[in-house]
TORLUMVEX-152632 format. One record per atom (N, C-alpha, C, CB): residue in one letter; x, y, z. Coordinates in pm, whole numbers, plus 32768, in hexadecimal, padded with zeros to 4 digits. Glycine has a CB too. Layout:
BEGIN
AXYZ/...
This chain:
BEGIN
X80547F8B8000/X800080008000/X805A807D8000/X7FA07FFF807B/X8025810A7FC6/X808381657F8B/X809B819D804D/X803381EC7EEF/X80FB81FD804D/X810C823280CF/X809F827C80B8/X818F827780FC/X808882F8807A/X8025832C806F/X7F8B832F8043/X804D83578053/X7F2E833E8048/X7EA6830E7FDF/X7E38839B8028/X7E538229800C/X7DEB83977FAA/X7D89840D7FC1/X7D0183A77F82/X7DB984BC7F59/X7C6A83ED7F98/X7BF583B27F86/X7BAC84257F66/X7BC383617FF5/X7B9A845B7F00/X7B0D84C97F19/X7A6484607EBE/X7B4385A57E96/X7A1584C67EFE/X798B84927EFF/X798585167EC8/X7930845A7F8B/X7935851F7E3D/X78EF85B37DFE/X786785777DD8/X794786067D61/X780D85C77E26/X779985D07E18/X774B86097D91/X7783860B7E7A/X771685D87D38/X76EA86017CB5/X767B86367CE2/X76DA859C7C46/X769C86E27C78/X761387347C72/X759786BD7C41/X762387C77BEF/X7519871F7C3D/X74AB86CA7BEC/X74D0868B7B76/X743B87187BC5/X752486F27B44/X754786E87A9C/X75CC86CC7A5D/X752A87667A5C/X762B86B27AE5/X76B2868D7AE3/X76B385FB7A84/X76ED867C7B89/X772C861F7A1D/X774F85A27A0E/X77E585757A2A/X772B85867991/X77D884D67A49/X781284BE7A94/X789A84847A67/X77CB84857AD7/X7884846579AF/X7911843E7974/X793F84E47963/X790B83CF78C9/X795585427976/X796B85BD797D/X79B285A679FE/X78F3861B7970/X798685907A7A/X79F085977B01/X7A3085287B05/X79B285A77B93/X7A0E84C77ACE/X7A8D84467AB8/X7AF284547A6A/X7A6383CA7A81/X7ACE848B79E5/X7B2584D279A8/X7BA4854179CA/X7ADD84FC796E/X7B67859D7A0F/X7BB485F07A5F/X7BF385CF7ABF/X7B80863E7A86/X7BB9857D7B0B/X7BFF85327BB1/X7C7384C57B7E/X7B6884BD7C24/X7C76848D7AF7/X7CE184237AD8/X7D0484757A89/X7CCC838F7AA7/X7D1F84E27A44/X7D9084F579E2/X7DEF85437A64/X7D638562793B/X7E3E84ED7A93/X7EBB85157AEE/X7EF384647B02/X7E82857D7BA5/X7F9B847D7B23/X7FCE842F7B40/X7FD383D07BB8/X801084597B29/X7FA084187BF1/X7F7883E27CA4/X7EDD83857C9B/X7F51849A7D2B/X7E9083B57C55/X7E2E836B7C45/X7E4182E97C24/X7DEA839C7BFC/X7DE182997C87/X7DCE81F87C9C/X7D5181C47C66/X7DCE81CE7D34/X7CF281FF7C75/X7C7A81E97C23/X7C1C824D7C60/X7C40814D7C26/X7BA482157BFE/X7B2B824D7C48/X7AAE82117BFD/X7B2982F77C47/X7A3382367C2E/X79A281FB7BFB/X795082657C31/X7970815A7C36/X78C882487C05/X785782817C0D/X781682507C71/X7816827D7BA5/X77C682727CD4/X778D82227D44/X770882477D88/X77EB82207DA9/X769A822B7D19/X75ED82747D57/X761B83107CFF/X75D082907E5A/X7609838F7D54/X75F783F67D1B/X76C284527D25/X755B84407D79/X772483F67D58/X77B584217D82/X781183D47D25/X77DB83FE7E24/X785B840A7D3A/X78DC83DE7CFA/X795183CE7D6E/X790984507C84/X797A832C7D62/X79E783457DA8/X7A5C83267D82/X79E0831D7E08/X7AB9837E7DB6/X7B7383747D63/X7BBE83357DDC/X7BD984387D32/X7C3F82FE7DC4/X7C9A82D97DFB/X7D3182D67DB7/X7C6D82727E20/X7DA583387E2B/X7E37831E7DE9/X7E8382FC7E39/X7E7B83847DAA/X7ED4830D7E1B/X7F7F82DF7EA4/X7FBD83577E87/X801882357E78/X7F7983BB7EB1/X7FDB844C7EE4/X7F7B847A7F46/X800284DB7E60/X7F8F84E67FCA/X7F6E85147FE4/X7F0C85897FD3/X7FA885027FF6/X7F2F85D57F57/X7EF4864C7F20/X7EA286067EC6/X7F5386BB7EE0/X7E21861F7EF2/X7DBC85D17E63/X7D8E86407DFD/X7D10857E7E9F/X7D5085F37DBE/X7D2F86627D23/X7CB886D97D48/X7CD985EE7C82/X7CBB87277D99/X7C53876D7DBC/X7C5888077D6D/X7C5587717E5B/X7CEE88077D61/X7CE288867D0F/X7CBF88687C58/X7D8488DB7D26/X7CDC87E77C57/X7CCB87C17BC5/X7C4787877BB6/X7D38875C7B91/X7BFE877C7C1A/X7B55879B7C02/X7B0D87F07BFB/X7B12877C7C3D/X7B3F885E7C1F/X7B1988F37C08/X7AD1890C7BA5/X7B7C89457BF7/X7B5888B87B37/X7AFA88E47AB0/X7A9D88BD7A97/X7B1D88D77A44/X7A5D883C7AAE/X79CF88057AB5/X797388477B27/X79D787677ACE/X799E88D47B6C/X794C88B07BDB/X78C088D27BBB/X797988F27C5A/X786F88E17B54/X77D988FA7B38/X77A088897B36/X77B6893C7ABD/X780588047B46/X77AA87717B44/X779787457BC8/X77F386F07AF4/X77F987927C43/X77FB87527CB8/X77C187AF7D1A/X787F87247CDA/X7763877D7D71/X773F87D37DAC/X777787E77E43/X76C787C57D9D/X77BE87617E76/X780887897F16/X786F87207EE5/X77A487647FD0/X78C8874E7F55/X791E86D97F3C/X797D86BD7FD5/X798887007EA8/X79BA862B7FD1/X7A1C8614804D/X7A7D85C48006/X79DC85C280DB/X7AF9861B8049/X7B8485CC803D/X7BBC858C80B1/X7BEF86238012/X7BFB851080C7/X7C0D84E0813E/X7CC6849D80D9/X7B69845F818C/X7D2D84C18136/X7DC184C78115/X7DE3845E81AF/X7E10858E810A/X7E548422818B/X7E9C83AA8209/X7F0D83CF81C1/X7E7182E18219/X7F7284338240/X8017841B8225/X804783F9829A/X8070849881F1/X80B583D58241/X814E83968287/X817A83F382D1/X81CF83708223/X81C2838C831F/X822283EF835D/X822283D783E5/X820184808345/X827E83BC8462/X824F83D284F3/X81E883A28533/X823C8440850A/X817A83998555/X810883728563/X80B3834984FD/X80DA83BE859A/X80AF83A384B4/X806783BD841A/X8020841D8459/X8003833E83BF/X7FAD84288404/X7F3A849B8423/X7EE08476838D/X7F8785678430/X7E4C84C783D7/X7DEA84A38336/X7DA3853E834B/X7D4B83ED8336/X7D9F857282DA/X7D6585D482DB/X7CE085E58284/X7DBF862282C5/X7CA886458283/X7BFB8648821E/X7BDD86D281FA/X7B5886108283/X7B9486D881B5/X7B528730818F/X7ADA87438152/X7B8A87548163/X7A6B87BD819E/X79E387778145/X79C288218103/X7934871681CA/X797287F38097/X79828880802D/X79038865801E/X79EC888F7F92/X787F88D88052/X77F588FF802B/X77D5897B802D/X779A88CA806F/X77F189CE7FA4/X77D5899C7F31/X786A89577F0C/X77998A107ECE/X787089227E94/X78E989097E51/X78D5895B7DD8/X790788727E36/X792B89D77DC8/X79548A237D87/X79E68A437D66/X79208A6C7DAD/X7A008AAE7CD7/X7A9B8AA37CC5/X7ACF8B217D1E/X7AD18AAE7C17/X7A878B4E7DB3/X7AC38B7E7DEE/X7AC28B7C7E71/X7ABF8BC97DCA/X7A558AFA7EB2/X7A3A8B0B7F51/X7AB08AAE7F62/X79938AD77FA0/X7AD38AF28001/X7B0D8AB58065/X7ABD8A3F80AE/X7B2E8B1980BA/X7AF089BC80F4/X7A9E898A8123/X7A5989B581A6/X7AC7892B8121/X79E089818159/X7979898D8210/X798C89848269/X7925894E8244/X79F788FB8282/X7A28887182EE/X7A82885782D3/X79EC87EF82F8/X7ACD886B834A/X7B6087E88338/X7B6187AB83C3/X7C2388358317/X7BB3872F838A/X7BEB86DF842A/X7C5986EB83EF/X7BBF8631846E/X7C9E86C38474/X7D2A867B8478/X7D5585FA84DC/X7D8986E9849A/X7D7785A284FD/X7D9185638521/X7E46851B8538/X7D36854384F1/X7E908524858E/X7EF0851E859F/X7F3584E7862F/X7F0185828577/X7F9584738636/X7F95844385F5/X7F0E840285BC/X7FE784188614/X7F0C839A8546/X7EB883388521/X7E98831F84A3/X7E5783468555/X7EE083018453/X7EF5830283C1/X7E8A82D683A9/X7F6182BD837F/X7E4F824E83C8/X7DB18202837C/X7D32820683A6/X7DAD81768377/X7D55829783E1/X7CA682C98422/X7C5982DA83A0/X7C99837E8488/X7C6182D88330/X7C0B8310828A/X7B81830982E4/X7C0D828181CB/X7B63826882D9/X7AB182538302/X7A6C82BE8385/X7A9A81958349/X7A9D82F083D2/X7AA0832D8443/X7A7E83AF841A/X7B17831F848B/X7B0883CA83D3/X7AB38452837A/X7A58847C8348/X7AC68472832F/X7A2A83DA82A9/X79BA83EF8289/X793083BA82C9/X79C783D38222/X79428368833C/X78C2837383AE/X78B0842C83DD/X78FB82FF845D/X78DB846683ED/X78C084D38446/X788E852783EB/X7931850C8497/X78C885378329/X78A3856A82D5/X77FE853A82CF/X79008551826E/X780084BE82BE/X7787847D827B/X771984948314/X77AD83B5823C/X773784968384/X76EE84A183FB/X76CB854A8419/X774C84578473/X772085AD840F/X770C863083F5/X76BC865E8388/X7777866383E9/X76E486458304/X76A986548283/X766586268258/X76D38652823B/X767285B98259/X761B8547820F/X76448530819B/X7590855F81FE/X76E68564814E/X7723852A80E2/X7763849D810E/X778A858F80AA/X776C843580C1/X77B583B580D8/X779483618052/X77818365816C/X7791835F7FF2/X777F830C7F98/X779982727FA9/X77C0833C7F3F/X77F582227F7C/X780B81A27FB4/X785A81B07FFE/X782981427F71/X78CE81F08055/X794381F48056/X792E81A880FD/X798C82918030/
């Protein structure tokens, strides 16, 4: 498994399409995959920094979104971020951090999906 890995969940507008944010979320080198899941899309890479600025450009298909990152290092640590709206200029709503604890991801997205009510399959 990579030292690093990221997970975002983008929530599709009504009218979002979704080979448009798959498209965008895998054209990078770090990208591991991704799929469609009910009305979300979810991505996965082995870097820390996930594609959030390189969804931007799709962002009229997505309507919220969460990034959840696990690095190396010392303890590790997992960090998140949740974006409502998802636009090519908000800051996020929400963040955690978690530290040490590199493989908290699910923890993150319980509190996302329990606060928000975003969670697609993840």
């Amino acid at each position: 498994m990579p030292e690093h890995q990221y997970w975002v969940v983008a929530e599709l507008t009504p009218d979002g399409d979704a080979s448009a944010v798959l498209e965008a979320g895998l054209d990078t080198d770090d990208a591991l995959g991704g799929q469609q899941v009910g009305n979300s899309v979810v991505l996965h890479g082995d870097y820390h920094s996930a594609p959030v600025s390189d969804l931007r450009e799709v962002s009229t298909h997505i309507a919220r979104l969460v990034w959840v990152t696990s690095i190396e290092g010392g303890g590790g640590a997992t960090e998140s971020a949740y974006y409502e709206p998802f636009d090519d200029s908000a800051d996020p709503a929400d963040e955690l951090r978690t530290d040490p604890g590199r493989w908290w991801y699910s923890q993150h997205f319980d509190y996302y999906r329990t606060r928000y009510g975003i969670h697609a399959a993840v």
